[in-house]
C-alpha positions as CSV (number, residue, x, y, z in Angstrom):
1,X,3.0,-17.9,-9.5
2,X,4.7,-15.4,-6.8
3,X,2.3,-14.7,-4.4
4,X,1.5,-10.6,-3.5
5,X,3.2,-9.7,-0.5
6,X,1.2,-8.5,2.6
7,X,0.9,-4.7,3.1
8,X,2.9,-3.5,5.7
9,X,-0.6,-2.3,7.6
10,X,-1.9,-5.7,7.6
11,X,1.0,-7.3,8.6
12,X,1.6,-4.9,12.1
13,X,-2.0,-5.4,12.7
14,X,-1.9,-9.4,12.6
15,X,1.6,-9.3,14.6
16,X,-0.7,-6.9,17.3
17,X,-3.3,-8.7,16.7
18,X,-1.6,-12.3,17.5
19,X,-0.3,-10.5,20.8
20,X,-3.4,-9.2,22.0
21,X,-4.5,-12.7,21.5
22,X,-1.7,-13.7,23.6
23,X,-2.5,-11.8,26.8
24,X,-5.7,-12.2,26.7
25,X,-5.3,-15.7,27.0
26,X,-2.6,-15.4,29.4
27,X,-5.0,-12.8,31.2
28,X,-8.0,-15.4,31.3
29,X,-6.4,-18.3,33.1
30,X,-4.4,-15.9,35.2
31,X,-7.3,-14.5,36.7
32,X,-9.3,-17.6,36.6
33,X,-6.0,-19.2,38.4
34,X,-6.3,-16.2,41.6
35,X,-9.6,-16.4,41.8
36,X,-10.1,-20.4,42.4
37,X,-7.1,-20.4,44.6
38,X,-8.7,-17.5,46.3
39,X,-12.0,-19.3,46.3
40,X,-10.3,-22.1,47.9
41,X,-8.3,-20.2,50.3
42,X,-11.5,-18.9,51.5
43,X,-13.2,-22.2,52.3
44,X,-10.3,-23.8,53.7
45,X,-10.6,-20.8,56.4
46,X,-14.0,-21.4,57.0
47,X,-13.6,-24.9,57.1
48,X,-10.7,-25.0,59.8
49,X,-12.2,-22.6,62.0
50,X,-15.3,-24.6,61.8
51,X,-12.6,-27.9,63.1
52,X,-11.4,-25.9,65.8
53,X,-14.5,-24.9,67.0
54,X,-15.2,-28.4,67.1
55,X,-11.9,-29.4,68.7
56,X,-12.3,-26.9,71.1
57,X,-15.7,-28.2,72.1
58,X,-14.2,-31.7,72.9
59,X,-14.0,-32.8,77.2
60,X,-12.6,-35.5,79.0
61,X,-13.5,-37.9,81.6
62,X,-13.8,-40.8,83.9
63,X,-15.7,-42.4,81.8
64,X,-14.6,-41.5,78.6
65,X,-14.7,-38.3,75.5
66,X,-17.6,-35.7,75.2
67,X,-18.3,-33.4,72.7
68,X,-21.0,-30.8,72.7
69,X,-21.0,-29.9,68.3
70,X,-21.6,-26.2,68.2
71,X,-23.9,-24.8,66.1
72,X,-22.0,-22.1,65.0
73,X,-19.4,-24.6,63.5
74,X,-21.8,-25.7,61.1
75,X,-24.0,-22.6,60.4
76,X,-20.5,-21.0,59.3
77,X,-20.4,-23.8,56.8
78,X,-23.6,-22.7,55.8
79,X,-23.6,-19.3,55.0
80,X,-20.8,-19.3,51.6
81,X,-22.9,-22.2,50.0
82,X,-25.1,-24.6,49.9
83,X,-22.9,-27.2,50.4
84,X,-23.1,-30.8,51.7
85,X,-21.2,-30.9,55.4
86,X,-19.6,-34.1,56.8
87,X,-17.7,-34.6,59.8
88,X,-15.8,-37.6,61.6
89,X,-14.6,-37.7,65.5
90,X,-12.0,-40.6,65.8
91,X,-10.5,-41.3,69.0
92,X,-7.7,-44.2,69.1
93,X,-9.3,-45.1,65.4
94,X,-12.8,-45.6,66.7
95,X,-15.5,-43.2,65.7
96,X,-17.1,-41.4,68.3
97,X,-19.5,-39.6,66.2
98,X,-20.2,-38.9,62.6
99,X,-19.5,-40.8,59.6
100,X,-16.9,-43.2,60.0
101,X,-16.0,-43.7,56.3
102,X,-14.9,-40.1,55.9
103,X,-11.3,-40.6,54.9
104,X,-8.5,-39.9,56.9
105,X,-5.5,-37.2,57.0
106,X,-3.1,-39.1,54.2
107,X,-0.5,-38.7,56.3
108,X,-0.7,-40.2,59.7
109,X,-0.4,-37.7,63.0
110,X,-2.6,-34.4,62.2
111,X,-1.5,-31.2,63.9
112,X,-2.6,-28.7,66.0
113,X,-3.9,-26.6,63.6
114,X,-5.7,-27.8,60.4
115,X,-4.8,-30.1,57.8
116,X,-6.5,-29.8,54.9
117,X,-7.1,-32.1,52.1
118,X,-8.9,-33.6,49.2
119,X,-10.2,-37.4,48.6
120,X,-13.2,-38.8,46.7
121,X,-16.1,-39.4,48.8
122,X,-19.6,-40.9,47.9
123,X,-19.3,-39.9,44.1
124,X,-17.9,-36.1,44.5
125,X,-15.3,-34.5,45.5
126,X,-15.0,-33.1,49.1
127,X,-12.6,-30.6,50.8
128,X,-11.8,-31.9,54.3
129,X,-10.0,-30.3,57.1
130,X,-8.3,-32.0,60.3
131,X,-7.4,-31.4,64.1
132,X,-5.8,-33.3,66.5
133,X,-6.1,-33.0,70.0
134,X,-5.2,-34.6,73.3
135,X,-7.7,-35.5,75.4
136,X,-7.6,-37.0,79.4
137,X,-9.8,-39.7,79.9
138,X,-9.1,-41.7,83.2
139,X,-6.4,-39.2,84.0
140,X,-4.7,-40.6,80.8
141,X,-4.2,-38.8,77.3
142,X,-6.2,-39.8,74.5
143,X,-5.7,-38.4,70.6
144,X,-8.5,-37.5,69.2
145,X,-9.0,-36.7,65.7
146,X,-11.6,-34.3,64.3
147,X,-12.3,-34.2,60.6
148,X,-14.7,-31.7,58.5
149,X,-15.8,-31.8,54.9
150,X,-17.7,-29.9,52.7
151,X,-18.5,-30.6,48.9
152,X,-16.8,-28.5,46.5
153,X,-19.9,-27.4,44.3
154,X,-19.4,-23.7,45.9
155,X,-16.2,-23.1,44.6
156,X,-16.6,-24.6,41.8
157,X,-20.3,-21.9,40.9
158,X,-17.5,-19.3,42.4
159,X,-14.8,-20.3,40.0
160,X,-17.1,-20.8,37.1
161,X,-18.4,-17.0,37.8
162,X,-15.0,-15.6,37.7
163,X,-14.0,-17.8,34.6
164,X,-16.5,-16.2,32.9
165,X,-15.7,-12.8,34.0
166,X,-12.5,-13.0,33.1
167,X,-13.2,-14.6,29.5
168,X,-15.7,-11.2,29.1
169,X,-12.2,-9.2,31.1
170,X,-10.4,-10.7,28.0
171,X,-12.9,-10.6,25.8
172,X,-12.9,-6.6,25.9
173,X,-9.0,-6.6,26.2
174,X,-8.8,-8.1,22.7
175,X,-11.5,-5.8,21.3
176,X,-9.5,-2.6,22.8
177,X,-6.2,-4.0,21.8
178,X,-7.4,-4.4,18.2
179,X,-8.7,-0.8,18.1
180,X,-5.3,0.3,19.6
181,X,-3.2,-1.7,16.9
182,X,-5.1,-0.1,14.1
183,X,-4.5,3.0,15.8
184,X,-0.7,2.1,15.8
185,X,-0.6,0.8,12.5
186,X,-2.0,4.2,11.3
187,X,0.5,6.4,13.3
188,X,3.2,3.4,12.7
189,X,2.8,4.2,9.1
190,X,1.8,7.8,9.1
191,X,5.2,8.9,8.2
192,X,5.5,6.5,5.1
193,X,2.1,7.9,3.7
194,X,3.5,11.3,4.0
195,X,6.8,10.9,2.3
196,X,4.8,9.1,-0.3
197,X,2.7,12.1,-0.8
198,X,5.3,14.9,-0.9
199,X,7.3,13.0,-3.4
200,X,3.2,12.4,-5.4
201,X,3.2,15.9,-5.5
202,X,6.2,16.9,-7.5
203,X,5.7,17.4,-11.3
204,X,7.8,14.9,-13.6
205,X,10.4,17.8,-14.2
206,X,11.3,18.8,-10.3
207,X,14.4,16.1,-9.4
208,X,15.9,17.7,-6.7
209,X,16.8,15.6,-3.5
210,X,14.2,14.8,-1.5
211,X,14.1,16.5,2.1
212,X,11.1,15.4,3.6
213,X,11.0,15.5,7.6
214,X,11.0,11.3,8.2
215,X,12.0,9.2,11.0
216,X,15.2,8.1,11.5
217,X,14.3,4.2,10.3
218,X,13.4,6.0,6.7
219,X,16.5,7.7,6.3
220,X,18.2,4.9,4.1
221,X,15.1,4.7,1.9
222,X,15.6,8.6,2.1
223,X,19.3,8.2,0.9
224,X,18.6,5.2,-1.7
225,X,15.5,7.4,-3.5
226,X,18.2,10.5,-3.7
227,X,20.4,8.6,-4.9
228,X,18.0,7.0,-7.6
229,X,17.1,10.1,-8.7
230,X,20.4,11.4,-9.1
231,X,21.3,9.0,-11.5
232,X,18.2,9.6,-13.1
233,X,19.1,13.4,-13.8
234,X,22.1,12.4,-14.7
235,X,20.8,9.5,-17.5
236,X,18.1,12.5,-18.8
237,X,21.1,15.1,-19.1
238,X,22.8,12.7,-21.1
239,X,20.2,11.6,-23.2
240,X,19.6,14.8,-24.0
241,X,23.7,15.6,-24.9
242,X,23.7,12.6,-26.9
243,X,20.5,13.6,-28.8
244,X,21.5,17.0,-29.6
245,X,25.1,16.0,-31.0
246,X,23.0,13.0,-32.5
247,X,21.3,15.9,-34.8
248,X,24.5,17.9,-35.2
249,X,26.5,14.9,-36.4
250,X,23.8,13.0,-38.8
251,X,22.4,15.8,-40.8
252,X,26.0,17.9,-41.0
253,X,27.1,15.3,-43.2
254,X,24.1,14.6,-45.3
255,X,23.7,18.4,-45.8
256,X,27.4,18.2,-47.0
257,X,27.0,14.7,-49.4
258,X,23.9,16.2,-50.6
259,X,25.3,19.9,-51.9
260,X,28.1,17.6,-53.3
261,X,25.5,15.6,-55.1
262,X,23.6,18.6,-56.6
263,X,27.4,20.8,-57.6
264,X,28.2,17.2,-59.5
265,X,24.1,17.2,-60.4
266,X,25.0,20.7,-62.0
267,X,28.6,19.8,-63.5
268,X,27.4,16.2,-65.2
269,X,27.1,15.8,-68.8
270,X,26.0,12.2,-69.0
271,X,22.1,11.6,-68.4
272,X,23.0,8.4,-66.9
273,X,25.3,9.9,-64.6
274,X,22.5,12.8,-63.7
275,X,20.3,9.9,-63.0
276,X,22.6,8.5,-60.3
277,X,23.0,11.4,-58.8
278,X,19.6,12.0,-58.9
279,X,18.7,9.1,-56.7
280,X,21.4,9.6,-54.6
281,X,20.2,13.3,-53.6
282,X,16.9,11.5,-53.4
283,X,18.2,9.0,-50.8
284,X,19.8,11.7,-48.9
285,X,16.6,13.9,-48.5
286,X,15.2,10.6,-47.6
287,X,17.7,9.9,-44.9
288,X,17.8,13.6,-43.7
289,X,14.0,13.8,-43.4
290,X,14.1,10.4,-41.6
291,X,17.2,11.3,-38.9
292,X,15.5,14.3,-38.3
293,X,11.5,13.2,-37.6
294,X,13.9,10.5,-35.6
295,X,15.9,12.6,-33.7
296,X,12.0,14.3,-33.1
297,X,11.0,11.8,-31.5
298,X,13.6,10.9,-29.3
299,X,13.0,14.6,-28.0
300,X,9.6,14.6,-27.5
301,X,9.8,11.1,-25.8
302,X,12.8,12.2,-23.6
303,X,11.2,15.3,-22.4
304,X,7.3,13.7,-22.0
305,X,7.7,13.3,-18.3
306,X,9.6,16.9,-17.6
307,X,8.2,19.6,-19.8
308,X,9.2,22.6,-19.5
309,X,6.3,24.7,-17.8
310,X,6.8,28.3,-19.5
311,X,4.5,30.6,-21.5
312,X,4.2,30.1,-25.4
313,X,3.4,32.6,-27.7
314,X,1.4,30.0,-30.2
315,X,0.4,33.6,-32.4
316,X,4.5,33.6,-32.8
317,X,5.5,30.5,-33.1
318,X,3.0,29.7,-35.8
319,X,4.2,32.5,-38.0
320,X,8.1,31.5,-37.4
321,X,7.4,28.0,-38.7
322,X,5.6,29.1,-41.7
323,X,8.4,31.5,-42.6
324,X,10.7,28.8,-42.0
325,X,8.5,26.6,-44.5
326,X,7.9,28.9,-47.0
327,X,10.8,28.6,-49.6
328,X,9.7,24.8,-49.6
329,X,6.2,25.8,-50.3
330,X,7.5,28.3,-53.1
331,X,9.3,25.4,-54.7
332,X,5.6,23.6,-55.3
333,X,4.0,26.9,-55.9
334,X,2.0,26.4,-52.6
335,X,0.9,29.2,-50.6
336,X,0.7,29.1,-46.7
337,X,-1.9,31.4,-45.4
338,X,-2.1,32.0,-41.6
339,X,-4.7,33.1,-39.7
340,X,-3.9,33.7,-36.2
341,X,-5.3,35.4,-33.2
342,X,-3.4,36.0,-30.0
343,X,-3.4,33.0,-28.2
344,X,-1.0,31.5,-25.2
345,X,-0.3,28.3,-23.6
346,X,2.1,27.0,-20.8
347,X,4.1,24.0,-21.9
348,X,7.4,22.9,-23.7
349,X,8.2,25.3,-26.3
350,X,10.3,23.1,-28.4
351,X,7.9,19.8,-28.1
352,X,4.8,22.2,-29.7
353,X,7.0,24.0,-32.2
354,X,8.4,20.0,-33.3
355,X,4.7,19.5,-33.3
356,X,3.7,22.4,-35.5
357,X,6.8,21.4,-38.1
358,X,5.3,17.9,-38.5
359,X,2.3,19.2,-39.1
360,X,3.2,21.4,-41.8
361,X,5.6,19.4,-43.2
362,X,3.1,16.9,-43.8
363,X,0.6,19.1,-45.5
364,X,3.7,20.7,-47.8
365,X,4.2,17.0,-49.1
366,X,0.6,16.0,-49.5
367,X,-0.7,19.1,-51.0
368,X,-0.9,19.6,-55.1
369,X,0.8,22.0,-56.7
370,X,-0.9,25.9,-57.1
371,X,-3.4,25.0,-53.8
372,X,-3.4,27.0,-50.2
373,X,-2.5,25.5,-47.1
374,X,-4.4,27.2,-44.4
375,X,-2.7,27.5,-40.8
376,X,-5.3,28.7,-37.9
377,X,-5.2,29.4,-34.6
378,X,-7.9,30.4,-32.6
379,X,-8.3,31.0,-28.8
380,X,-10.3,29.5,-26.3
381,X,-9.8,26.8,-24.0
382,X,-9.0,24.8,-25.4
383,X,-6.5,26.7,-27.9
384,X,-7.0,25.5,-31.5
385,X,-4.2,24.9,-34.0
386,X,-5.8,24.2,-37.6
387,X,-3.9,22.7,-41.0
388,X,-5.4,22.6,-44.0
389,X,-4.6,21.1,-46.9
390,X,-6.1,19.9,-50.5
391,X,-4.0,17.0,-50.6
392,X,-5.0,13.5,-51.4
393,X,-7.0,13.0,-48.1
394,X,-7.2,9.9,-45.6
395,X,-8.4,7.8,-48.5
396,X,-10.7,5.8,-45.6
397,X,-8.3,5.0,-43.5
398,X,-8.7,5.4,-39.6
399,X,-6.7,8.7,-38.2
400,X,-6.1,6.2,-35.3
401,X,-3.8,3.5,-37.1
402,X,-2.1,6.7,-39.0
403,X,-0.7,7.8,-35.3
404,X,1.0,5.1,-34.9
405,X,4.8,4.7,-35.1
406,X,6.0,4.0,-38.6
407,X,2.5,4.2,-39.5
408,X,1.8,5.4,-43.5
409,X,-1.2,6.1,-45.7
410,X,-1.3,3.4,-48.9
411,X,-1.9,6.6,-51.0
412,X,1.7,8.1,-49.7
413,X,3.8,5.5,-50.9
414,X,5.4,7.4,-53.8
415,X,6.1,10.3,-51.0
416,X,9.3,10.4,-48.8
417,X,7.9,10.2,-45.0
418,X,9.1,7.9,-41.9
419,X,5.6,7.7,-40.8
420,X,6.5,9.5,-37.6
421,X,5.2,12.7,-38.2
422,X,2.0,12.7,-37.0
423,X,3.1,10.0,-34.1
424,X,5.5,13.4,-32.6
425,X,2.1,15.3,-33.1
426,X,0.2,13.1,-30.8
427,X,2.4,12.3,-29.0
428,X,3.0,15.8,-28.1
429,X,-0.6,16.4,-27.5
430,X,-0.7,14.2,-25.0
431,X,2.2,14.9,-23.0
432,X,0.4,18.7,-22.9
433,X,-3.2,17.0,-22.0
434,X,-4.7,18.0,-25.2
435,X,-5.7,15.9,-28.0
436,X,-5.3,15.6,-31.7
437,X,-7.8,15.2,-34.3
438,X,-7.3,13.9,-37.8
439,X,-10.2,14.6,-40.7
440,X,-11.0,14.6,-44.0
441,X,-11.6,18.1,-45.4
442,X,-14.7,18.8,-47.1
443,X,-13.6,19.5,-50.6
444,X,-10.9,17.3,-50.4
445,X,-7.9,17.4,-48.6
446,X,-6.7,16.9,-44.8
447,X,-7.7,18.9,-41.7
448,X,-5.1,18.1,-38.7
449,X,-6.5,19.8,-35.4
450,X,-4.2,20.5,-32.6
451,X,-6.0,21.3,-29.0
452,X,-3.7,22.5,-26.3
453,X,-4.8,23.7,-22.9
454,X,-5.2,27.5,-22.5
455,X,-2.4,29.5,-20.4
């Protein structure tokens, strides 16, 4: 299984994220780096002016080398830490004074000014700094070597403080950085979010080119999504060609083989003959009623997502359709009684008036001879269009299973329907945001309510 991409927000806040990361760390031992080489700069300073005070201190003679230690050498020691202090004074490798295992320089010869260096002594770690200096003893020079150490726990309290300032320094660098990539990520994407809602906003029948303000890094998605929906106006537009000469060339020539049928109905002497011809009109009514409830359907489907937003006159259009029905009604001594009050919606003129067709259609076919259909419309919100009939009912069925496609009552077999007629009514409803109902009448018959928004 394909797993979900990541979202284009969480993925620019991880990449910041894993950056701010980055330089924090880098930012943590960079500063922990400067501040134990400045801790140690600092003590080596201390430490070799505490030598040369030494060295300085150091006087020859007849009868040999004196040194008077000054205080101050070791006081200065003293006052950064609490450190352990350890000096040597070698003259010609013999001690003089101090401790005479204190490790020597690593490299023979010491200079004038301090050398500095670190060795292991008595189980820790000590910082040592050494002088050399020539002394005259017996009018004769003598080197002297003068060695200071101090233990390193100092620095190392120093350099564990400014470690854990600088984790705390990185610490809040990460927690900033975060809020600044979500920050980014938001203004990053901004633009995306915007295009997204401008094209939202357009109804399902506006296809112009889009010409939204957008960076330049969104103009081929720009470009691609015009061009999209340019073949997509063009693939509606011929849809709705093809459907049109679709009607014109399917029921022009069953119109023509059926008034061929009924002239050779008329002109037929053999009753075997007029029974052929009977069936065959039959099949042609058949297949005319079916292409057209098709072709009905192909409509309303094609134009569902881009109705036409104008005002209907539903008081009109109902009395046009039952004028247009009424010679059928005649020829089953029906009567179609309409009861209509002024009433307007906005929506797609030729999806309702397919919708009101179906309807009445359906209750010509189902009704009994010598009975009223009643056609009502009554305002309100929302607008209510009404067929009545006395016909044979929904004999228990569910209206929700007769909606569907192809759908037909068992007590309609004998009629000729594709079962699409009340699908285009639904269907229709919908694509207005209304709803329609399907009941038995009380009495007997069908009552098929239509509910359409108000204007």
């Amino acid at each position: 299984m394909r797993r979900a991409p990541l979202s284009l927000r969480l993925r620019l806040v991880l990449q910041l994220l894993g950056i701010a990361a980055v330089l924090a760390i880098v930012l943590y031992f960079t500063v922990r780096t400067v501040a134990v080489q400045a801790a140690e700069a600092s003590q080596d300073g201390v430490l070799g002016a505490a030598t040369l005070a030494i060295a300085e201190s150091l006087q020859g003679g007849d009868d040999g080398v004196s040194v008077d230690l000054p205080y101050e050498a070791f006081s200065i020691l003293g006052s950064i830490s609490a450190d352990r202090v350890f000096y040597r004074i070698d003259a010609r490798g013999l001690t003089l004074t101090g401790y005479d295992d204190l490790p020597p320089p690593p490299e023979a010869g010491a200079a004038v000014t301090p050398v500095f260096y670190t060795s292991p002594y008595r189980d820790t770690e000590v910082r040592i700094a050494a002088v050399a200096r020539m002394v005259l003893v017996a009018r004769k020079p003598v080197p002297v070597l003068v060695m200071v150490a101090q233990t390193r726990q100092g620095q190392e309290a120093i350099a564990q403080r400014v470690a854990q300032r600088a984790a705390a320094i990185g610490l809040g660098s990460f927690v900033l950085a975060a809020a600044l990539s979500l920050l980014t990520a938001g203004s990053v994407l901004g633009p995306i979010n915007r295009l997204a809602a401008a094209v939202a906003r357009r109804g399902p029948q506006d296809l112009r080119a889009v010409d939204h303000p957008t960076p330049v890094e969104l103009r081929p998605l720009i470009t691609a999504l015009n061009g999209f929906i340019a073949r997509l106006r063009g693939a509606l537009t011929r849809t709705e060609t093809f459907i049109a000469e679709a009607a014109h060339h399917i029921r022009t020539p069953l119109a023509t083989v059926r008034a061929r049928a009924e002239i050779a109905l008329r002109q037929s002497q053999s009753e075997e003959m007029r029974e052929s011809l009977r069936a065959v009109i039959r099949a042609v009514e058949e297949s005319s009623r079916s292409a057209g409830q098709l072709l009905d359907h192909a409509t309303v489907v094609a134009r569902s997502d881009r109705l036409a937003d104008e005002s209907v006159d539903l008081a009109k259009l109902l009395a046009a359709q039952a004028d247009a029905f009424l010679p059928t009604a005649d020829l089953k001594d029906l009567t179609l009684r309409v009861t209509a009050e002024p009433a307007r919606v906005q929506g797609d003129r030729a999806l309702i008036e397919a919708a009101l067709r179906n309807l009445i259609d359906n209750a010509i076919k189902y009704s009994p001879p010598e009975t009223t259909i009643d056609l009502t419309l009554r305002p309100g919100d929302p607008v209510l269009i009404e067929v009545a009939d006395r016909g044979r009912g929904l004999s228990g069925q569910k209206p929700g299973r007769l909606t569907k496609r192809f759908a037909r009552g068992e007590n309609a077999r004998d009629v000729i329907g594709s079962g699409l007629g009340l699908t285009i009514v639904a269907e229709v409803a919908s694509a207005h945001g209304g709803r329609f109902d399907l009941t038995e009448r009380e009495g007997g018959g069908t009552c098929a309510r239509l509910y359409l928004p108000s204007a």
